[in-house]
matplotlib code that plots the C-alpha trace (Angstrom):
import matplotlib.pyplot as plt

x = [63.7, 61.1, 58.5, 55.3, 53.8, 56.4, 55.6, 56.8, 59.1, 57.8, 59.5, 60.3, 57.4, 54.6, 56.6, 58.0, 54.0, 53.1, 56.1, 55.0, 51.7, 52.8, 54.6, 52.0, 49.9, 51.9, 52.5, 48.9, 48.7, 51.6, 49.3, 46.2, 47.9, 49.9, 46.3, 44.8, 47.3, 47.2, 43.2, 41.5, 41.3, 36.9, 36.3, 33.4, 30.8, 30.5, 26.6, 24.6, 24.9, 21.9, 19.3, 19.7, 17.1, 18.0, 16.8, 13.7, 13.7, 11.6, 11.3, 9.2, 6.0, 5.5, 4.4, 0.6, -0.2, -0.9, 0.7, 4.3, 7.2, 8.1, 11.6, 14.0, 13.5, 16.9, 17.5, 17.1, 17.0, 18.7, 22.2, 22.2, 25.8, 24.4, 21.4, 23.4, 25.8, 22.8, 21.2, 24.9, 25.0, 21.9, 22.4, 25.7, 24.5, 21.3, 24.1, 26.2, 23.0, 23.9, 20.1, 21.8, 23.5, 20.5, 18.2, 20.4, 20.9, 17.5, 16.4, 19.0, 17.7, 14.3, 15.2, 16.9, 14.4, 11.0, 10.0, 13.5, 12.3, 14.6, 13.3, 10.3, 9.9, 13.4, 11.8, 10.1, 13.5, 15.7, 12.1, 12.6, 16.5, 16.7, 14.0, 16.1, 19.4, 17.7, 16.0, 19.5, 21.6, 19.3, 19.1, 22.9, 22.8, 20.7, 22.8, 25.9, 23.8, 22.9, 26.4, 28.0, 25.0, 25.7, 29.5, 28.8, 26.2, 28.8, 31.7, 30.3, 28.8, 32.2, 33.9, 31.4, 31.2, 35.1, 35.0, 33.4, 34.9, 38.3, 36.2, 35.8, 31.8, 31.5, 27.8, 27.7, 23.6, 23.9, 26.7, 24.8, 21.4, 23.1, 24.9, 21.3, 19.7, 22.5, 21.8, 18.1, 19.1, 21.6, 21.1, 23.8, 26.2, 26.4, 28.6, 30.8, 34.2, 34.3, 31.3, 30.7, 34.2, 33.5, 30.6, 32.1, 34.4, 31.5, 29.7, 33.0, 33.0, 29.7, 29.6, 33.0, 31.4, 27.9, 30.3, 32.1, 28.8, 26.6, 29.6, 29.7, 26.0, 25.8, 28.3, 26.4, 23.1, 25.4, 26.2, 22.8, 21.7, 23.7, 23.0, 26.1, 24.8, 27.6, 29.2, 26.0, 26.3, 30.0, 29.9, 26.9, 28.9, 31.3, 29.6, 28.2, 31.8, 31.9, 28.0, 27.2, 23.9, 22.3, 22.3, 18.9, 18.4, 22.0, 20.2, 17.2, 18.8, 21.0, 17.4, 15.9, 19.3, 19.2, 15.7, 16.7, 19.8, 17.3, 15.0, 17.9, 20.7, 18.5, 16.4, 13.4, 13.5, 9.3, 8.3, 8.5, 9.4, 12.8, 15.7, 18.6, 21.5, 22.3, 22.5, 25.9, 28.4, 27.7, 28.2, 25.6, 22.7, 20.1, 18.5, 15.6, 12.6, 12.7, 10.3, 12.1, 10.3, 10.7, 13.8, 16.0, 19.7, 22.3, 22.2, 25.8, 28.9, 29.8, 32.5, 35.8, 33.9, 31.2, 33.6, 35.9, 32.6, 32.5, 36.0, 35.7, 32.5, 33.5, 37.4, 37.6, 41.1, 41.2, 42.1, 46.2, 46.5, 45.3, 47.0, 46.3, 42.3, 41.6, 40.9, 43.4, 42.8, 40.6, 39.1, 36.8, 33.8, 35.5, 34.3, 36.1, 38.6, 41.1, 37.8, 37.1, 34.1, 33.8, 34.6, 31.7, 29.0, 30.3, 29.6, 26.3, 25.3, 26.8, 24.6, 21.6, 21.2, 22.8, 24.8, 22.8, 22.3, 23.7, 19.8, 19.0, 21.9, 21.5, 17.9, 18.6, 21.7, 19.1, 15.7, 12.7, 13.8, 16.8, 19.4, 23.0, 24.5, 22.5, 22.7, 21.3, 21.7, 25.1, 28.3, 28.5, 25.6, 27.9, 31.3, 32.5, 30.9, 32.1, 29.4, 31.2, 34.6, 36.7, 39.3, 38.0, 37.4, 41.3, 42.3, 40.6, 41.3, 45.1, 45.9, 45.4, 46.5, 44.2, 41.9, 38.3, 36.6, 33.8, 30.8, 28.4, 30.7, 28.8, 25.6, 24.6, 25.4, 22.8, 20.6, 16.9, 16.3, 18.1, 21.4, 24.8, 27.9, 26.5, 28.9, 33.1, 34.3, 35.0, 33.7, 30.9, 31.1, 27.7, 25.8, 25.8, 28.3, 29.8, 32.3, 35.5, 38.8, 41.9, 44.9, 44.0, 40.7, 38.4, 34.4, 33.2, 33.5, 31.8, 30.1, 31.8, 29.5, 29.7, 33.7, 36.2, 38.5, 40.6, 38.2, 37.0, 33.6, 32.9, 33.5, 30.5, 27.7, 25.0, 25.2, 28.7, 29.9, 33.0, 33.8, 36.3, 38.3, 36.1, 39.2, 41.3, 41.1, 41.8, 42.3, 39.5, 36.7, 34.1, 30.7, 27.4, 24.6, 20.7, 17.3, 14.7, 11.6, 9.9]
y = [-44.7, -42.3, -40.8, -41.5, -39.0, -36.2, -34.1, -35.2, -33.0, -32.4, -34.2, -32.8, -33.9, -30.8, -28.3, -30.3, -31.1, -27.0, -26.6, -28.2, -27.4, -23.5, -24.5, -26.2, -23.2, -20.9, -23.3, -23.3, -18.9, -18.9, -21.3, -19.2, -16.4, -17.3, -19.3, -15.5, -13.6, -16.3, -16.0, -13.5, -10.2, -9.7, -6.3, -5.2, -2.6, 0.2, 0.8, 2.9, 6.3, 8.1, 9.7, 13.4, 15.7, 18.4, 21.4, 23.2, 26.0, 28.1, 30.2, 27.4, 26.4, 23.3, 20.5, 19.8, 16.3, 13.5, 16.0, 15.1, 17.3, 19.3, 19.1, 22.2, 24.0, 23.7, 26.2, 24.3, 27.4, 27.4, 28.7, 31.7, 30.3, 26.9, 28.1, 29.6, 27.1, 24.7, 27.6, 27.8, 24.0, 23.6, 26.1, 24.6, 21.5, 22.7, 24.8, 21.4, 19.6, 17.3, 16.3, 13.9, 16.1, 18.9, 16.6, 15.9, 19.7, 20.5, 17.6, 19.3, 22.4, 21.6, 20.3, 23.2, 25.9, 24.2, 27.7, 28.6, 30.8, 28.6, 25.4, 26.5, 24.8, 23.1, 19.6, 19.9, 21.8, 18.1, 15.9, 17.6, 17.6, 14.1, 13.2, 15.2, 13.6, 10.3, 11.5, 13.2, 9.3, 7.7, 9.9, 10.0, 6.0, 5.7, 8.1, 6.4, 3.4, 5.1, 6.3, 2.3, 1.2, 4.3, 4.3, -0.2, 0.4, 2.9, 0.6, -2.2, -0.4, 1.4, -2.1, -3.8, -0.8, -0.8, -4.8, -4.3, -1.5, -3.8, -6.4, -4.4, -4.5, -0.5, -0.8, 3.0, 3.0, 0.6, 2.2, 5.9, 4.2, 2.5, 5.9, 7.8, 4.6, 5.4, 9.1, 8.8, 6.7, 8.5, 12.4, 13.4, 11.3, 14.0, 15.8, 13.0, 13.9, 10.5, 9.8, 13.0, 12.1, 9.1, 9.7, 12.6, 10.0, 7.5, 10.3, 10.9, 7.6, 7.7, 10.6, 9.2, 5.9, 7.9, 9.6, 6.7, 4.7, 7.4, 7.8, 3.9, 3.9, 6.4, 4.8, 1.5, 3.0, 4.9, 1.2, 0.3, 2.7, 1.8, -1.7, -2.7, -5.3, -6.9, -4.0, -2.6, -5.4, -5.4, -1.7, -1.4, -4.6, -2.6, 0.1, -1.9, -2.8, 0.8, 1.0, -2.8, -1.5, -0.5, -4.4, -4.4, -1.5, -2.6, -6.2, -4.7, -2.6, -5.6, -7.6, -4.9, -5.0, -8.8, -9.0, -6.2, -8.3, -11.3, -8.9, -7.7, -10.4, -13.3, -15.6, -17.9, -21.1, -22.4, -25.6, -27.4, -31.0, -30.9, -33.6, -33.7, -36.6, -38.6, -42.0, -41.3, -41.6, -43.7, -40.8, -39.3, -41.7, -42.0, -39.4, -38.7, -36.0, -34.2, -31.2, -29.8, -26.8, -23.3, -21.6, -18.8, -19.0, -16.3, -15.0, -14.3, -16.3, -14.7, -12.0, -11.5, -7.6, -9.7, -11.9, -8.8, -7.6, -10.6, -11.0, -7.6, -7.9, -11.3, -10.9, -14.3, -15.1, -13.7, -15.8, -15.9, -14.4, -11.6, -8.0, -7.9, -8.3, -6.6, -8.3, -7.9, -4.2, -4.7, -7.9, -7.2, -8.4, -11.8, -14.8, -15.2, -18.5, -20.5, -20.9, -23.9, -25.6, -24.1, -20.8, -20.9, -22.1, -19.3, -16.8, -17.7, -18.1, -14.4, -13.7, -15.2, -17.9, -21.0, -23.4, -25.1, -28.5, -30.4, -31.2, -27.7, -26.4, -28.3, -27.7, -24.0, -24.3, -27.2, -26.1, -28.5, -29.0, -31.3, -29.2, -30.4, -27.4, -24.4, -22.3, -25.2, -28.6, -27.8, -26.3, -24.0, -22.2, -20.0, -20.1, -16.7, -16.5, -19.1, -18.8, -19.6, -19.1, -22.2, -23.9, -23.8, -20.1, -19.2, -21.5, -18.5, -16.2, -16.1, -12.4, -13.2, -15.7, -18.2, -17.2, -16.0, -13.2, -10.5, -12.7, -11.1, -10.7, -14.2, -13.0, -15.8, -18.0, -17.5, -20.9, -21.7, -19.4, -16.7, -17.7, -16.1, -18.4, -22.2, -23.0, -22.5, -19.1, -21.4, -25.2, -24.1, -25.6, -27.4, -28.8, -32.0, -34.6, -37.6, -40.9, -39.6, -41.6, -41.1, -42.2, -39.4, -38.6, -36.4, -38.1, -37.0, -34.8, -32.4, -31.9, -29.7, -28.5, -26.3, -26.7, -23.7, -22.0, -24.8, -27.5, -28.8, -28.5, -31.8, -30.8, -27.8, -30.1, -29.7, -33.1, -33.2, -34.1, -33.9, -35.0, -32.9, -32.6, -29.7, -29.0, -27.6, -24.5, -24.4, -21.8, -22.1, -23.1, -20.7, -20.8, -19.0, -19.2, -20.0, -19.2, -21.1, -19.1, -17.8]
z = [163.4, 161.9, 163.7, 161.6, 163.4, 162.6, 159.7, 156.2, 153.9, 150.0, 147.5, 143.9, 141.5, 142.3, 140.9, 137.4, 136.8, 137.4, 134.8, 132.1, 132.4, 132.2, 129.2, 127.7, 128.4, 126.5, 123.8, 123.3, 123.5, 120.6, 118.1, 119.0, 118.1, 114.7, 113.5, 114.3, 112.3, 109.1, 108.7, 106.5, 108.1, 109.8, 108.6, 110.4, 108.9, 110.9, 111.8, 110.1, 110.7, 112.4, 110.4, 110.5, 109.6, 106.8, 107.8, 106.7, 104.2, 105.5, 101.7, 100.1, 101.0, 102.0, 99.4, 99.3, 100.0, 97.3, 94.5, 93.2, 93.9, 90.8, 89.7, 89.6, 86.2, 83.6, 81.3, 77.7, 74.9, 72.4, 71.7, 69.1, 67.6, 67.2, 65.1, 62.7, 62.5, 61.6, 59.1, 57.2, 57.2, 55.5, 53.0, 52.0, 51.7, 49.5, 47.1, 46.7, 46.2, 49.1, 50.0, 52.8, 54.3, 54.0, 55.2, 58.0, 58.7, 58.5, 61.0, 63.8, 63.0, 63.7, 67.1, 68.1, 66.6, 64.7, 63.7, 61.8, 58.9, 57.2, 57.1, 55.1, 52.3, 52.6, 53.1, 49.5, 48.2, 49.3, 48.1, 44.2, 44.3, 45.4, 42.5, 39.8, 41.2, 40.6, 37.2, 36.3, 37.2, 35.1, 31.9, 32.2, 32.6, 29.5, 27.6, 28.4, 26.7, 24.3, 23.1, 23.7, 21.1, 19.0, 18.7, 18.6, 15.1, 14.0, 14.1, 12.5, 9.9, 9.1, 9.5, 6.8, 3.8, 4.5, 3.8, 0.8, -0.7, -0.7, -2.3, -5.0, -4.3, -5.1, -3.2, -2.8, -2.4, 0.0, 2.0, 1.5, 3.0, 6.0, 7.2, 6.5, 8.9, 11.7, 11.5, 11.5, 14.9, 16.7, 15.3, 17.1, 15.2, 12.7, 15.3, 15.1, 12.9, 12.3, 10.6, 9.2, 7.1, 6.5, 5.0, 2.7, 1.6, 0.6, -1.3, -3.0, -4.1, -5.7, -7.4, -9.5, -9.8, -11.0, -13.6, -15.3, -15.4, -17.3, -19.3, -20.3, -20.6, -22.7, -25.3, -24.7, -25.6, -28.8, -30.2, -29.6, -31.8, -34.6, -34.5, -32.7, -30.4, -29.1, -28.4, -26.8, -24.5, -23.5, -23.2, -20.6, -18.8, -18.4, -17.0, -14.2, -13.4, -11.5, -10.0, -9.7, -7.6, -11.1, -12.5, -12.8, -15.2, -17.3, -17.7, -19.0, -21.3, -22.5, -22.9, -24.9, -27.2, -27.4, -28.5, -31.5, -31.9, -32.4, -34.4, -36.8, -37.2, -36.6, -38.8, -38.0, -38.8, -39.0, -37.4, -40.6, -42.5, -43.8, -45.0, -43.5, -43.4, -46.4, -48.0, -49.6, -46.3, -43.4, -40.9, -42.8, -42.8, -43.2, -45.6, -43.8, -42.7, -39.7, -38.0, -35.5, -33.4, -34.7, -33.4, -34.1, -35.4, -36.0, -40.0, -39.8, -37.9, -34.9, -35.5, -34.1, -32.7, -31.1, -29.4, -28.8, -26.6, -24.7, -23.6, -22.2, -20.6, -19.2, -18.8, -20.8, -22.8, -26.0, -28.9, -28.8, -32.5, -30.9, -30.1, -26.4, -26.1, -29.4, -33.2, -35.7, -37.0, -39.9, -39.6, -37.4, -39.4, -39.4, -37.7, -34.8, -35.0, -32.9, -29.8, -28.3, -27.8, -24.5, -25.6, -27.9, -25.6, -22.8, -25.5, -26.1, -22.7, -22.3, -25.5, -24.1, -26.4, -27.2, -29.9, -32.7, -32.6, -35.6, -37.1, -36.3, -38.0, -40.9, -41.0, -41.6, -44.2, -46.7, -46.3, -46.8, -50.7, -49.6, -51.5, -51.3, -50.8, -48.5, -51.9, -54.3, -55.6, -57.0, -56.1, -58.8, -60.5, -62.1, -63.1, -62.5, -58.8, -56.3, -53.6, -50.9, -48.9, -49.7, -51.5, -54.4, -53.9, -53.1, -56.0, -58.3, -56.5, -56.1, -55.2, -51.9, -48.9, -47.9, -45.0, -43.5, -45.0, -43.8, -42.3, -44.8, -48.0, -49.9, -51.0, -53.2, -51.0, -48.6, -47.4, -48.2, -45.1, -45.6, -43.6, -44.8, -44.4, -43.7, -46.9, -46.1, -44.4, -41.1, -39.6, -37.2, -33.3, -32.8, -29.2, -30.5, -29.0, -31.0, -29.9, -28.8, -30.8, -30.1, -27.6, -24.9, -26.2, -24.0, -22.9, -25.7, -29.2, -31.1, -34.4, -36.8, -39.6, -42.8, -43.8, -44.1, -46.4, -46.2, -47.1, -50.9, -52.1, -50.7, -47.3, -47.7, -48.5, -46.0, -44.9, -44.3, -40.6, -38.4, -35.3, -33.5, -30.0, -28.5, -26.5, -29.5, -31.1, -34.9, -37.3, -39.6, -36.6, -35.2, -34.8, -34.5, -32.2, -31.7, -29.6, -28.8, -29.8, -26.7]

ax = plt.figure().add_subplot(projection="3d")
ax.plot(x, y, z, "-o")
ax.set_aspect("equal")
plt.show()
């Protein structure tokens, strides 16, 4: 049995709590201290430090009140080598005629010494060399323009008389004026090689062509002269073949020789009544009275020389008898045969005139008396002279072949007017149409009047008529021409 009043012995509970609360204690120290060490680092700033009083200079005097502290002087003058850097800059740059770079020098010169003997003047210097540069750029500009448009004018021009000259248009003048044009626009083309060669070449030219037409001229004006007409004609044709530029005074030449061809070789015919046509054939009626107006036909049939002049004027075809584009030698005077209808009326166009019509024609050959025959009433007045050239002729006459003779070689039988040949020689090509016939007939044929060297008496009559192809040529067929009068 326990005393309860005896002192009681500790049990073990005290000292486990005191543990663990130590080791909670320290638990609580080691996530203090890791928390500490993972935060960003407290930098503190250190205080300011204490103002300290520079020290006096005793040297200066002491700064008036209310007037600001002047600031230490720096030495600013200018560098001898950097002056006359600037001076050689400029002057290089006013040599090259660099105005930029002058200007530029000039302007860092200024800063560094305002009074520089050298910029005197200088800015008026770069003012008149910029204003040349600019007046230099734009004369060369325009000269550049001018030589494109130059060398352009001269190229055409070249181009064009070339063209022509290969056309065979010989217009020398033309060609002489248009180089004069370009020179009197470009002066200094003449120191073109081009140009000036061309143009020798082109004066060449004319100066041959000059030659060979005075030449031909002057033979035209020679035929004129001796009443050779046609030849006249042909030959001043073919003058303007080589100087085509002088048409106008060749056509007045050959105007003034048409009118003396009219003058010498051909007769009036008056605005009066005459018969033609007869009662006797029924492509002859009626007999009846006509008054055509006056008008001009040829006196003699046109000749194989006349023709001769047309085919070389023209460059027709000659008649195929012929040697070449010439007559038989010797016949020349002939009338001119184997033509065809066309080929007559292109000669008298070429001749300025035209064919006869068949009342026209026949007017001429009868007269106003109403003669058979364009010599009289009857074939033969006299028995030794045959008027005419046809067969009845060449049955007398028995030396010789058949054929034409001279245009003028029939005196007595000349027409009431004067005409030479309206009787035989050759059938004359006349305007007037007629109804074709035929299987392959043409639109239309011609009248045939006057019979040939082939034909009888009866055939010559003034009245007589014949239709014909105008498309064949025969051997005893020509023709002559007329003019209105004007």
């Amino acid at each position: 049995m326990n005393d309860p009043a005896a002192p009681k012995k500790p049990t073990g509970w005290p000292l486990l709590a005191i543990s663990l609360l130590v080791v909670l204690l320290a638990g609580f120290l080691v996530l203090r201290w890791r928390k500490k060490d993972e935060g960003p680092a407290v930098v503190k700033e250190p205080p300011p430090p204490a103002h300290v009083d520079k020290p006096v200079d005793v040297t200066k005097a002491p700064p008036v009140p209310g007037k600001p502290e002047t600031p230490p002087t720096v030495d600013t003058a200018p560098k001898a080598g950097d002056v006359e850097q600037l001076v050689a800059e400029l002057k290089r740059a006013i040599e090259g005629k660099r105005w930029d770079e002058a200007a530029a020098a000039a302007a860092a010169l200024r800063k560094l010494r305002a009074d520089a003997p050298e910029l005197k003047g200088v800015d008026e210097l770069i003012a008149e060399g910029r204003k040349k540069e600019e007046a230099d750029r734009v004369a060369a500009a325009a000269m550049s323009e001018r030589k494109f448009k130059r060398e352009q004018a001269w190229a055409l021009e070249k181009e064009r008389i070339e063209k022509e000259n290969l056309q065979g248009k010989d217009l020398w003048d033309a060609a002489l004026q248009a180089l004069e044009k370009i020179r009197k626009e470009y002066p200094e083309i003449e120191r073109d090689e081009s140009y000036t060669r061309f143009l020798g070449q082109v004066k060449n030219f004319q100066t041959e062509a000059d030659q060979l037409f005075k030449k031909d001229f002057a033979a035209a004006q020679a035929h004129f002269t001796a009443s050779r007409f046609s030849q006249a004609m042909a030959t001043a044709e073919n003058a303007l073949q080589y100087y085509p530029e002088r048409k106008a005074a060749v056509r007045e030449f050959q105007d003034r020789v048409r009118e003396m061809q009219s003058e010498k070789t051909m007769v009036r015919i008056p605005e009066t009544a005459c018969w033609i046509g007869s009662n006797d054939r029924p492509d002859e009626k009626p007999l009846r009275q006509v008054k055509l107006p006056a008008f001009l036909i040829d006196k003699y049939e046109v000749t194989k020389e006349d023709y001769a002049a047309f085919i070389a004027a023209t460059g027709r075809e000659a008649p195929p008898y012929w040697l070449g584009r010439r007559p038989p030698k010797g016949r020349e005077r002939h009338p001119v045969v184997m033509v065809t209808w066309d080929d007559a009326a292109a000669y008298a166009k070429w001749a300025g005139k035209r064919l006869a019509t068949a009342e026209e024609w026949e007017v001429a050959a009868r007269g106003p008396d109403k003669r058979e025959f364009p010599w009289g009433s009857v074939f033969l007045e006299k028995e030794d002279k045959i008027p005419c050239n046809c067969l009845e002729y060449w049955q007398v006459n028995k030396t010789e072949a058949p054929g034409t003779r001279p245009v003028d070689e029939f005196e007595n039988g000349e027409s009431a007017f004067g005409v030479y040949g309206m009787g035989g020689n050759v059938w004359e090509w006349t305007a007037t149409s007629a109804p074709a016939v035929g299987s392959r007939p043409p639109s239309e044929f011609r009248i045939l009047k006057g019979g040939s060297f082939m034909t009888p008496q009866k055939a010559v009559r003034c009245a007589n008529v014949y239709p014909e192809d105008p498309r064949i040529p025969h051997p005893d067929v020509g023709f002559r021409c007329a003019r209105d009068i004007r």
